[in-house]
Every structure is written in structure tokens, then in C-alpha cells.
RODO-2510 file (C-alpha; in nm, 4 decimals, decimal comma):
residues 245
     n   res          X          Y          Z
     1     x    -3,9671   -23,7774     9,9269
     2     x    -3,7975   -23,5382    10,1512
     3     x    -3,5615   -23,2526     9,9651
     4     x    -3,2251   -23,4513     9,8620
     5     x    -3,3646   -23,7938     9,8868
     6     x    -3,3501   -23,7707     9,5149
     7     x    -3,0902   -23,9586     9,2931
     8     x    -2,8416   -23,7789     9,0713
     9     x    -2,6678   -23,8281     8,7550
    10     x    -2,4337   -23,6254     8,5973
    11     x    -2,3561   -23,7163     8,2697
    12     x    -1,9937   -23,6460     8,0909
    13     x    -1,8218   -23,7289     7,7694
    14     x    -1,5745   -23,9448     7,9570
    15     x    -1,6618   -24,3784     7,9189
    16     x    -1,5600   -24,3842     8,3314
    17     x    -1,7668   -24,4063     8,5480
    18     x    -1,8182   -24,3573     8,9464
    19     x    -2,0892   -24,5121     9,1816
    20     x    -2,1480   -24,2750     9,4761
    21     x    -2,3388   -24,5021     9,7396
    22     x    -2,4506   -24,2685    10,0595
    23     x    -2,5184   -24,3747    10,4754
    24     x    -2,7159   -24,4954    10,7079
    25     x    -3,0205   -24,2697    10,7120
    26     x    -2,8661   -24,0441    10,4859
    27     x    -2,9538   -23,9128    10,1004
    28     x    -2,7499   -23,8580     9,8326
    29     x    -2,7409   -23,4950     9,8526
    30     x    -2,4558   -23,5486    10,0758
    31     x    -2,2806   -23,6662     9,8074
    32     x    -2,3769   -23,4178     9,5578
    33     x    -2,0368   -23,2021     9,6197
    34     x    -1,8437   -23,4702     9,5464
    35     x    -2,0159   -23,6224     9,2548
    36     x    -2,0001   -23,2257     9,1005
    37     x    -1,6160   -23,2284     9,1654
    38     x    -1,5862   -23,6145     8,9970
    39     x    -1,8117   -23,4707     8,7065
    40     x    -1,5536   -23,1749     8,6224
    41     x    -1,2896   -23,3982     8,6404
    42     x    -1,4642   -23,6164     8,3611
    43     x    -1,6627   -23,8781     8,5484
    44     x    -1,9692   -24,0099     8,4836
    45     x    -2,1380   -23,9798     8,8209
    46     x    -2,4431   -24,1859     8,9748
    47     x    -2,5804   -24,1588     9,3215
    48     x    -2,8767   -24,3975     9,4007
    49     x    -3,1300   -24,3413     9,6941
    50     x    -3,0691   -24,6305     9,9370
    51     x    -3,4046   -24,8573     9,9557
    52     x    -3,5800   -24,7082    10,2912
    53     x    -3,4249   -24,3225    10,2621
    54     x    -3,5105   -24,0743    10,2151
    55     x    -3,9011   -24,0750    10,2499
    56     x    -3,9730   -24,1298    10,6341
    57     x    -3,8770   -24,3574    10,8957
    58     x    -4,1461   -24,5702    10,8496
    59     x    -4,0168   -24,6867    10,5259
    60     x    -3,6814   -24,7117    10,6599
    61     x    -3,7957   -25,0237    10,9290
    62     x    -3,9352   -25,2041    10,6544
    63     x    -3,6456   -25,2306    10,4829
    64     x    -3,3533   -25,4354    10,5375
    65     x    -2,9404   -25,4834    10,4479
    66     x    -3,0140   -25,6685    10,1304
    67     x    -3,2798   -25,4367     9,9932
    68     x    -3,0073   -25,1701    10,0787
    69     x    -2,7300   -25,3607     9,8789
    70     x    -2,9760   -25,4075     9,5932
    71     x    -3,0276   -25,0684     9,5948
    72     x    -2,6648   -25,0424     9,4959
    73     x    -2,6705   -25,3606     9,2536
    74     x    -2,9136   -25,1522     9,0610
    75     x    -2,7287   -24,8144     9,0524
    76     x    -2,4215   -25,0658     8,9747
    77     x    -2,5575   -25,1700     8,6623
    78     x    -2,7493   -24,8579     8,5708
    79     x    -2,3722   -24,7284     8,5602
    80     x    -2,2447   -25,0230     8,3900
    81     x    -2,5213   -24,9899     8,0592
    82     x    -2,3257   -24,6561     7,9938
    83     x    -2,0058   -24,6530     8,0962
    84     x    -1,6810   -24,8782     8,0589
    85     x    -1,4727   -24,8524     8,3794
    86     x    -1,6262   -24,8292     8,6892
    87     x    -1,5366   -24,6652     9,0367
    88     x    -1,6837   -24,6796     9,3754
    89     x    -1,7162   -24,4406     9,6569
    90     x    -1,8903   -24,5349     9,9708
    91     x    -1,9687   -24,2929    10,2834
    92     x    -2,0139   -24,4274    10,5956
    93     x    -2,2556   -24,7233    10,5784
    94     x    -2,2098   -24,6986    10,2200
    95     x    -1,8317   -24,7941    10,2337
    96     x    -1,9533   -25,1541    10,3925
    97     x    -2,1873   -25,1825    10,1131
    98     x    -1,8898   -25,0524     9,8551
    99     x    -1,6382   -25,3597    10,0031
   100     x    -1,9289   -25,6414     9,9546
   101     x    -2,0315   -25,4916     9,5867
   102     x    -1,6297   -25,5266     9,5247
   103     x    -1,6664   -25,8872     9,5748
   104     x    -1,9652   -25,9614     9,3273
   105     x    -1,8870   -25,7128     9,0545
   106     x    -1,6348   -25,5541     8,8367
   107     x    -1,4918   -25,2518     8,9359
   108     x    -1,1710   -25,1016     8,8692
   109     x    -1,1249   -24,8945     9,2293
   110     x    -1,3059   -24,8237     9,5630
   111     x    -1,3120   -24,5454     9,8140
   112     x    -1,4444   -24,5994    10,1435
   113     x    -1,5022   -24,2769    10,3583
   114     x    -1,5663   -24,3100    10,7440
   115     x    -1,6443   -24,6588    10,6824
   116     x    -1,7938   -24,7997    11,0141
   117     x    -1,5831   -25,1360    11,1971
   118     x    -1,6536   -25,0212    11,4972
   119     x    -1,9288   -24,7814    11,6538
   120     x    -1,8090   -24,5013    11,8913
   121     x    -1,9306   -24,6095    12,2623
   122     x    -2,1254   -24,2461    12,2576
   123     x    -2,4053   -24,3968    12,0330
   124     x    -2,5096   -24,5914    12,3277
   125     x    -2,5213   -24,9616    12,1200
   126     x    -2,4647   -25,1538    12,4549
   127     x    -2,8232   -25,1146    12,5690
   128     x    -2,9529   -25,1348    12,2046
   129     x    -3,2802   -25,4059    12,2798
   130     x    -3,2412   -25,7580    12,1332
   131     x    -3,3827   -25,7139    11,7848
   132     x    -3,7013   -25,9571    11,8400
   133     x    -3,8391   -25,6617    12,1213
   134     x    -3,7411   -25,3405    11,9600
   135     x    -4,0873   -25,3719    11,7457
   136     x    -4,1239   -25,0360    11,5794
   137     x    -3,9053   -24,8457    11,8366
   138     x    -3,6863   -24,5566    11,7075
   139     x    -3,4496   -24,3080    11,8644
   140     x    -3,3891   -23,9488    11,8714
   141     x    -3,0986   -23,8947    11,6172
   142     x    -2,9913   -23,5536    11,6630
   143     x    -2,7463   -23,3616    11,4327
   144     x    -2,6174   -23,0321    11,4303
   145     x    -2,6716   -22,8042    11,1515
   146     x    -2,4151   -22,7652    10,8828
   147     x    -2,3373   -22,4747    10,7268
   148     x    -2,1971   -22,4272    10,3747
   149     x    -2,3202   -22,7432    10,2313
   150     x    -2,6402   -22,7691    10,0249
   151     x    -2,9241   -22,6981    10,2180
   152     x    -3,1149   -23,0316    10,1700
   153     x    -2,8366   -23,2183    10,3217
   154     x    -2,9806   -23,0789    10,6687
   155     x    -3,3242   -23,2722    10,5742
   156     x    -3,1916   -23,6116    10,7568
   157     x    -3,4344   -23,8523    10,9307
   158     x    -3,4839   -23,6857    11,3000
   159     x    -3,5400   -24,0496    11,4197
   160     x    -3,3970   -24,3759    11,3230
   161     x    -3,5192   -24,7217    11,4106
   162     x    -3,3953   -24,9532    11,6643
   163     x    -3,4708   -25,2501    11,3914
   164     x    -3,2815   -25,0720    11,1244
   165     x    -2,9649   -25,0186    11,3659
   166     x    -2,9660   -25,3960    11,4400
   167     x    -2,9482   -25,4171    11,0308
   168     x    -2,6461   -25,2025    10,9977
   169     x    -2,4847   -25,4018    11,2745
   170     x    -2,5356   -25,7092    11,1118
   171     x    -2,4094   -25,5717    10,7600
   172     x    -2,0877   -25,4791    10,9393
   173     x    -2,0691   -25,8133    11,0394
   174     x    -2,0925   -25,9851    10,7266
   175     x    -1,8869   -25,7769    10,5620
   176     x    -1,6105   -25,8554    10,8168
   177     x    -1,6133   -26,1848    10,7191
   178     x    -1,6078   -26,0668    10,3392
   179     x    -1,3055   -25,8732    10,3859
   180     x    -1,0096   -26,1059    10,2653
   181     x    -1,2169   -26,1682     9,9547
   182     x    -1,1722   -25,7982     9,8644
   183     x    -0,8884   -25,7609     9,6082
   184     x    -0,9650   -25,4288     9,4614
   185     x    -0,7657   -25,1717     9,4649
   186     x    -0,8540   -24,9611     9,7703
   187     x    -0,8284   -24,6273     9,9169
   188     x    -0,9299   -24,5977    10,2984
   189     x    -1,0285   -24,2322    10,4349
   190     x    -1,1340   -24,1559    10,8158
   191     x    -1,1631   -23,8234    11,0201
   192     x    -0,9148   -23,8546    11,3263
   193     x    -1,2478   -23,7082    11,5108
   194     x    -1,4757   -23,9221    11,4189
   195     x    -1,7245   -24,0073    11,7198
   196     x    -1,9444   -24,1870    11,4674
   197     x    -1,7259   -24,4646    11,3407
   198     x    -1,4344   -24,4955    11,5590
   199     x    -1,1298   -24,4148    11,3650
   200     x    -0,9543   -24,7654    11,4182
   201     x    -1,2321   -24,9211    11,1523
   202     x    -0,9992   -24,7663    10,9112
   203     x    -0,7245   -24,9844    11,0267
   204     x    -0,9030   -25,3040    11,0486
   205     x    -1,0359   -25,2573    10,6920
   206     x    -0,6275   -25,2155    10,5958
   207     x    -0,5472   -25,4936    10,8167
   208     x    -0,7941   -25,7689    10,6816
   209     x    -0,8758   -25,6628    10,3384
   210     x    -0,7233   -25,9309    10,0519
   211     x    -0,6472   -25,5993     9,8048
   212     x    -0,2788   -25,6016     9,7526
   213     x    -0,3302   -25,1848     9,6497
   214     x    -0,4098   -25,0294     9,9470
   215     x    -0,3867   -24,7344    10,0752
   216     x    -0,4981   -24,5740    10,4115
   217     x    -0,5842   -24,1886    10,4866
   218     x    -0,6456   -24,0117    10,8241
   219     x    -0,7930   -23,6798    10,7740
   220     x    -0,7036   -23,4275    11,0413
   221     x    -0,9503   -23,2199    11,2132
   222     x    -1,2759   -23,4452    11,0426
   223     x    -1,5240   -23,6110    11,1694
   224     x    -1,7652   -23,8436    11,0106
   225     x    -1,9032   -23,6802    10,7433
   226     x    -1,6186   -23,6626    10,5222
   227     x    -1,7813   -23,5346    10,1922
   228     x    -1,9295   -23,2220    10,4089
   229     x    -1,6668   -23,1758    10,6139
   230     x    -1,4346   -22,8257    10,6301
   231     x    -1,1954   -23,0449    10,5085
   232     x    -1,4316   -23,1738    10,2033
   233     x    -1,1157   -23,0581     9,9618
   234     x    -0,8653   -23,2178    10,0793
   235     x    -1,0974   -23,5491    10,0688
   236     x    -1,1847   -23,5209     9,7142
   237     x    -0,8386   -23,4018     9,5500
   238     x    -0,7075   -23,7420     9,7393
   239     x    -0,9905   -23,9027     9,6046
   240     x    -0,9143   -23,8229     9,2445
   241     x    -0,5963   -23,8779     9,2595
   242     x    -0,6115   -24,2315     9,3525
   243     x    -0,8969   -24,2875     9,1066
   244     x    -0,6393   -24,1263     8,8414
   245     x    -0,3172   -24,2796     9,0011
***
């Protein structure tokens, strides 16, 4: 288990609850400033570890989009044996997997932060390999080091597999198609500097999503890691806001 990969729960007195599901190759240490904000506020807070993360990237190719999503059925009911309303934030990756659990389950509100429609041109997805010949082929996923965020969320995967990509590609795809069946109250976050998930997936989500509450946020100055960002404030008083609104 590399240091972060581990799941969190933070109990309170409250009976709400919130579901913090993390990214693509991410952990849930990246989530662990937010879920200690939501927890002073009076939330219940669970963060699962996405089936496949945080071990090694071996793991990672063996898994696929449904033992992801199961991943967050489980923390989904975990949640639901102690708590009475429910919330859902998802980061990244974990925003596609917060819109599908919206259609199968009760929950009162989601978040979706840097939520990924479209992938920035930069990640080179044109000559991603047809999936049948990528065979246990990974690239070089490089990321700067952040600063002022818990040091474990700097422990990400250093390579990610070319099998696992073609997974997240064909979540996004299915959860396209899910999109008018989501009619749960919805807030929408991106970084206007995203070069991750290209800002206009915010948009589309607004655009094709069945919720009648909806609400879209462009963060200024952010990129795509929302909950680690500089601007990590200003993302979570918006996010509790709408969760109290």
C-alpha cells in the first residue's frame, strides 16, 4: 500500500453524510483536506480506495471501470449503514463515477470537480494503441511536486497503463450516454487552467445532464486538481454551501 492509498473516515455527530470518491491513479489522500473541512462542518465523511490504487501499477491493469464503480457501491453503502442523507463529491475520474452512482442510488446532492468530458490534446490520446495491442504497456506519468498539501498526496503512480487509460475512456463514454438520466441536484466545478480535463467538460455535463438543480463553477487560476489547488478554499466554502443551500 503506498502512503495515502489508505481509506478515511471521519466520524461526526451529524446523521449526513458525504462520499468522497478520488481519480484516475490517484488515492484518497487527495481528498483528505476536504473531507477534514466537511467533517468540521458536521459531515460524516468516507473516502474509499478505488479497486487498483493505490498499491502499484500492476494492480491497477488488472482492474477495470466496474471494479472501480464497485469500489464506490461499497463505500456508498458503508455510508448508507450509518448515516441518513447522503452527499457525493467526485474528483476528476471520480466525478464520472459520482454522475453514474446518482443514477442507481439515493443521494440527496453531487459535486463533480474537474470532471473529465473531454481530455486535453497534451495527454497525447490520439496515438493511444488500440486496446487489444497495448498488452501490459504503461506510460511515464509525470507530475510536479506540490507543496502545502499532505505529503502522501505526492506518492502517485509514476506510470499508468495504456489498458487502464482505454478504461477511463470508455467510462467517460458510458457515462455520456447516462447523463439525461441524472436528476440530482448538481454542482459542477472546473479550473479555467485545466490541461487535464479540458474545461468545456464542465459545460457538456450542464448541457446534457437531466438535473433540473444545476449549477456550474469555473474556478480562476486552477487547474485540475481542485481539492489541492491554491485555490482549495474557495472550492470547498462553494462546496458547502451548495451541500447546505
Amino acid at each position: 500500500m503506498i502512503n495515502g492509498g489508505e481509506p478515511f473516515f471521519m466520524k461526526s455527530g451529524g446523521s449526513s453524510g458525504v462520499l468522497l470518491v478520488h481519480g484516475f491513479t490517484g488515492l484518497p489522500v487527495e481528498l483528505l483536506l476536504l473531507g477534514e473541512y466537511l467533517n468540521r462542518a458536521g459531515f460524516n465523511v468516507l473516502c474509499p480506495r478505488l479497486a487498483g490504487h493505490g498499491t502499484n501499477e500492476q494492480d491497477l491493469m488488472r482492474t477495470t471501470r466496474d471494479d472501480w464503480f464497485n469500489s464506490v457501491l461499497d463505500g456508498y453503502f458503508i455510508l448508507r449503514g450509518v448515516c441518513d442523507e447522503i452527499f457525493v463529491i467526485g474528483h476528476s475520474m471520480g466525478g464520472i463515477l459520482t454522475l453514474k452512482l446518482s443514477t442507481e442510488q439515493k443521494i440527496s446532492k453531487i459535486v463533480t470537480l474537474a470532471a473529465p468530458i473531454f481530455i486535453d490534446d497534451s495527454k497525447g490520446l490520439k496515438n493511444l494503441p488500440p486496446k487489444e495491442f497495448c498488452g501490459n504497456a504503461c506510460i511515464v506519468q509525470p507530475r510536479k511536486k506540490l507543496l502545502d498539501v499532505p505529503q502522501a498526496a505526492n506518492e502517485v503512480y509514476k506510470k499508468t497503463p495504456l489498458v487502464s487509460v482505454h478504461e477511463l475512456l470508455d467510462l467517460i463514454d458510458d457515462v455520456k450516454n447516462l447523463l439525461p438520466k441524472v436528476t440530482t441536484p448538481i454542482l459542477i466545478m472546473h479550473g479555467e487552467d485545466d490541461h487535464t480535463a479540458q474545461p468545456r467538460s464542465a459545460r457538456y455535463i450542464m448541457d446534457n445532464i437531466g438535473s433540473e438543480r444545476k449549477f456550474i463553477t469555473t474556478v480562476a487560476n486552477s487547474g485540475h486538481l481542485l481539492p489541492l489547488d491554491d485555490n482549495r478554499d474557495f472550492v470547498f466554502a462553494e462546496t458547502l454551501n451548495f451541500l447546505r443551500s
